[in-house]
N, C-alpha and C positions, 0 to 999 in steps of 0.2 A: 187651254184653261187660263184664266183670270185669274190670280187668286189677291186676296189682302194678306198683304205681308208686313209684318213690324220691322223698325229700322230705325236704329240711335244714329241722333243727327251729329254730324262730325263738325258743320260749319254753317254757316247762314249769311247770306251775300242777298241785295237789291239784284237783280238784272229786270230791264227794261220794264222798270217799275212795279213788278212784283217780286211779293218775299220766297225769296230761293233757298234748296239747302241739298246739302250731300249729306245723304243718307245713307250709311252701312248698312246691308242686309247679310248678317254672317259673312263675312267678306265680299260681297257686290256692293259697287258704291255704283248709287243714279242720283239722278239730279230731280228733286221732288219740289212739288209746288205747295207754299205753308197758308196761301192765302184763307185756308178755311180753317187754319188754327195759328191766328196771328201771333199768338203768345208764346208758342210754343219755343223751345229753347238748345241751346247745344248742351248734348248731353244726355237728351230727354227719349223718349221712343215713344215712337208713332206707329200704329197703323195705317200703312199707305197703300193705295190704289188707283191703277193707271195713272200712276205720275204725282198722285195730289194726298197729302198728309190729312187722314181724315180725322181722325180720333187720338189724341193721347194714351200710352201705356203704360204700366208699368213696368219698371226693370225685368221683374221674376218673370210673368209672364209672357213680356217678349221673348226672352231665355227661351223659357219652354215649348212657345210655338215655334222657334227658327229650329230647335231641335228636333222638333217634332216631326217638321215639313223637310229636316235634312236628313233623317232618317227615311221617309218617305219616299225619298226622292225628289221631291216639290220642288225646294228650289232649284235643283238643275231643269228643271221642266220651265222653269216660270223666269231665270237666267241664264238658261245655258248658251253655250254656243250656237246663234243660230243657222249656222254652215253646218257644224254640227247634226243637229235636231234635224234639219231639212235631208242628207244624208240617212238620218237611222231611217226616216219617215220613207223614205223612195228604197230602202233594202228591205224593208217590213218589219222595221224596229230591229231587227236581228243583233245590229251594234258591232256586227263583223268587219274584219278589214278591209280598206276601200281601197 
């Protein structure tokens, strides 16, 4: 699964001529691309998807979705370890010891 995930930007750097940023996602930081919300700011939360900051958030609601999707399980599905994930996936999810 795919999913969009909100994530307050921690920094915002050029590289190789597009605008870059490290993104928090409840404690996951990736490296997200702002080119399709140039304005967008340190600080600010974003919903992002496969790599690229699409929409602006607000605070509260980011809140609520990463909790929501961390109560779910989501984000360990959509960051986890994927040695991990590939492991549960070949034991039939079971999650037992390897």
């Amino acid at each position: 699964m795919c999913l969009a995930v909100p994530g307050r930007v921690l920094e915002i750097a050029e590289k190789d001529g597009t605008r870059m940023a490290t993104v928090d996602f409840g404690g996951v930081q990736k490296e997200v691309c702002l080119e399709y919300l140039p304005d967008l700011q340190v600080g600010e939360y974003a919903i992002v998807h496969v790599g690229f900051a699409l929409q602006r958030l607000d605070e509260e609601s980011a809140k609520q979705t990463l909790e929501l999707f961390a109560e779910l399980g989501m984000l360990q599905e959509e960051f986890g370890d994927p040695w991990e994930l590939a492991a549960d996936a070949a034991d039939g999810g079971e999650g037992g010891p390897r």
